[in-house]
C-alpha positions in Angstrom: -85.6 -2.1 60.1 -85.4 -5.3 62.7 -84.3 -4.9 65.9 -81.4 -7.0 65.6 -80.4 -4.9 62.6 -79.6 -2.2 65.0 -77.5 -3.9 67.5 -74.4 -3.7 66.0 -74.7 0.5 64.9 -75.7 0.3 68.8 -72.7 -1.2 69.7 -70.7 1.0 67.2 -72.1 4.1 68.5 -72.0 3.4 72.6 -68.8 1.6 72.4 -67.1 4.8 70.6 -68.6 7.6 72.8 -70.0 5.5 76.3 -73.1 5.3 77.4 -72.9 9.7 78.8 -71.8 10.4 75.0 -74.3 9.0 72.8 -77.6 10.7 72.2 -80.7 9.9 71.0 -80.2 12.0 68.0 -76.8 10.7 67.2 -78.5 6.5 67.1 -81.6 8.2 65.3 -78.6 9.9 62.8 -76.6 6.2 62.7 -80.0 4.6 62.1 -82.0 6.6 59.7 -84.8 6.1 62.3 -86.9 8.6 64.0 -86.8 9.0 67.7 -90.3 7.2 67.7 -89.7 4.8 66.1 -86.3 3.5 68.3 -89.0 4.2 71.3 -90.9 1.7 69.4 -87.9 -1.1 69.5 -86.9 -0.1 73.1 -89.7 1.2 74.9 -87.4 2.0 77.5 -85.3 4.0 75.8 -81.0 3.9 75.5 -81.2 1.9 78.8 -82.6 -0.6 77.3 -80.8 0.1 73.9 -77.6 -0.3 76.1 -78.7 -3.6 77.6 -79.8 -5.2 74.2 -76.2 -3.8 73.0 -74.4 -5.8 76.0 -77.0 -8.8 75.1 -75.7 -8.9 71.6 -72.0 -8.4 72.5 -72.2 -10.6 75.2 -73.3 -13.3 73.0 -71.0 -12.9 70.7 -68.0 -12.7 73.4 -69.3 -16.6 74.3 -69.4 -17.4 70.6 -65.9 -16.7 69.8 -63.7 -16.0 73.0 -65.0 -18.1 75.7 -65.8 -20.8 73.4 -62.5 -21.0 72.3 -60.7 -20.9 75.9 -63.3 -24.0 76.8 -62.8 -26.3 73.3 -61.0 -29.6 73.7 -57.1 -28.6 72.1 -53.8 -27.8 73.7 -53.9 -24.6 76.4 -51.7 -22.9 74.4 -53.5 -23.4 71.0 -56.6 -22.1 72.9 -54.9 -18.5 75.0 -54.0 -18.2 70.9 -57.6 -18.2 69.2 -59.0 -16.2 72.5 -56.2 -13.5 71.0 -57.0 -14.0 67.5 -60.6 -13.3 68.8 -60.0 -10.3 70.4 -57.9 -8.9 68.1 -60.7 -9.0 65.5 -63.0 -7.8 68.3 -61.1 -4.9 68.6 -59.7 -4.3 65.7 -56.5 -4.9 65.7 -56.2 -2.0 68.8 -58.3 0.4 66.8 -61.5 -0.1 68.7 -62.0 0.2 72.1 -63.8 -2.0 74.8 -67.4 -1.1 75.2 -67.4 -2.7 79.0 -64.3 -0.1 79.5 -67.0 2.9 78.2 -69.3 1.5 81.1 -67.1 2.6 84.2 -67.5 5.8 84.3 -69.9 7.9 84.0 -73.9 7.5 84.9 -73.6 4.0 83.2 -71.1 2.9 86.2 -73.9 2.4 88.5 -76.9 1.3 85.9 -74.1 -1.4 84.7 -72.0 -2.2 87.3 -73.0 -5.8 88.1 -73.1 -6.4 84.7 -69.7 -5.5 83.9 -68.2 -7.0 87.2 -69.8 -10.3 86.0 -68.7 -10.5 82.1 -65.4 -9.0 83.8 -65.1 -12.1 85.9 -66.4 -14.9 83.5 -63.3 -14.1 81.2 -60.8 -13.7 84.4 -62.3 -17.4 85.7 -62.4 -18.7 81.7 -59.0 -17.7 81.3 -57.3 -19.0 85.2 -59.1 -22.4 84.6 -56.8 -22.8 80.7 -54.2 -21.9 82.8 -55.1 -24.3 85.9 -55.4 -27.7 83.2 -52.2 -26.2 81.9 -50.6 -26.9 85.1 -50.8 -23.8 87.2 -51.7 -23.8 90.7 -55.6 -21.9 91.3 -54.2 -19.1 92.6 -51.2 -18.2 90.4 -53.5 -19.2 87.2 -56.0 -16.3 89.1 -53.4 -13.9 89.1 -52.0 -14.3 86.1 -55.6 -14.3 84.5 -56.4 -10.9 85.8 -52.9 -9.8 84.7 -53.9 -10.7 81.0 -57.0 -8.8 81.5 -55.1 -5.5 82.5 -52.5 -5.9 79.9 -55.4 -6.5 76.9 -57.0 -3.7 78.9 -54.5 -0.9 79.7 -53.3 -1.8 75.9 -56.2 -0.3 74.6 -56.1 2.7 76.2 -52.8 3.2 76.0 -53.5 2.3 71.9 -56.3 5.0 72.1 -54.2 7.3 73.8 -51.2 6.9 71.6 -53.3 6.8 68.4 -51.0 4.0 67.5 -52.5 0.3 67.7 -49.0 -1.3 67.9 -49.3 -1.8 72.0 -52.5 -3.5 71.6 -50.8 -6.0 68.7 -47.5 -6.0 71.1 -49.6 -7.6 73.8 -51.9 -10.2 71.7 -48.6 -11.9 69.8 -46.6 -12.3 73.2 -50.1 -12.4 75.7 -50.6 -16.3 75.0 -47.0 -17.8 75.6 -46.3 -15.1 78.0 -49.6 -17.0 80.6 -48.1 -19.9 80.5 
């Protein structure tokens, strides 16, 4: 099986049970592969399985959300597809955030920077929409992070729930509502 193959069971697995929750045995179980031969792929072991997981979800975070917040169309045509993005991201609320799994726990420290960085990307992607829409820097700023908490808190509170209807409450109003 290719490495690549087994990014997104990685990213399954660790965004379901954090970084503290998933075991070697439960990837060798998602993968059909033996502990040696996932030692083989990632020498340094679910580390390095978690970094090529942020890797690959990072990747496809530029792909689809940032992408879309930077293309040339209307602000509000653009906060819309970042939604539509995340909402298929996270399934519709179902799913949670696999850089929410890495703040707590022993992945906190091992991750930190890494989080805080993808963390603010999205914050800055999102205040400069709002900046060309108008806003001054540091309203767009706040309400950026504000969108972040609501997607955020949203998703727990989803999780918590077991209901995905805040998550969906907050992407239809999240994109008229920044500006």
């Amino acid at each position: 099986m290719p490495k690549e193959s087994l990014l997104p069971i990685l990213f399954h697995l660790f965004r379901q049970y954090g970084y503290d929750g998933v075991s070697l045995s439960k990837i060798s179980e998602a993968t059909n592969l033996g502990k040696a031969s996932l030692y083989h792929h990632f020498p340094g072991g679910k580390t390095e399985m978690m970094s090529a997981t942020l890797t690959y979800s990072q990747q496809w975070f530029e792909e689809n959300v940032l992408q879309a917040l930077t293309k040339d169309a209307p602000p509000l045509d653009r906060l819309q597809q970042m939604c539509d993005r995340l909402n298929e991201l996270y399934g519709a609320g179902e799913q949670p955030c696999l850089l929410a799994t890495l703040t707590v726990g022993s992945a906190h420290s091992a991750f930190r920077e890494t989080v805080k960085g993808r963390l603010e990307r999205f914050v800055g992607a999102i205040a400069h929409v709002l900046q060309q829409s108008g806003l001054p820097p540091t309203l767009a700023q706040q309400r950026a992070e504000d969108a972040v908490i609501a997607l955020q808190g949203s998703l727990i509170l989803s999780r918590g729930l077991d209901s995905p209807a805040p998550f969906k409450r907050v992407i239809a109003q999240l994109p008229q509502g920044l500006l």
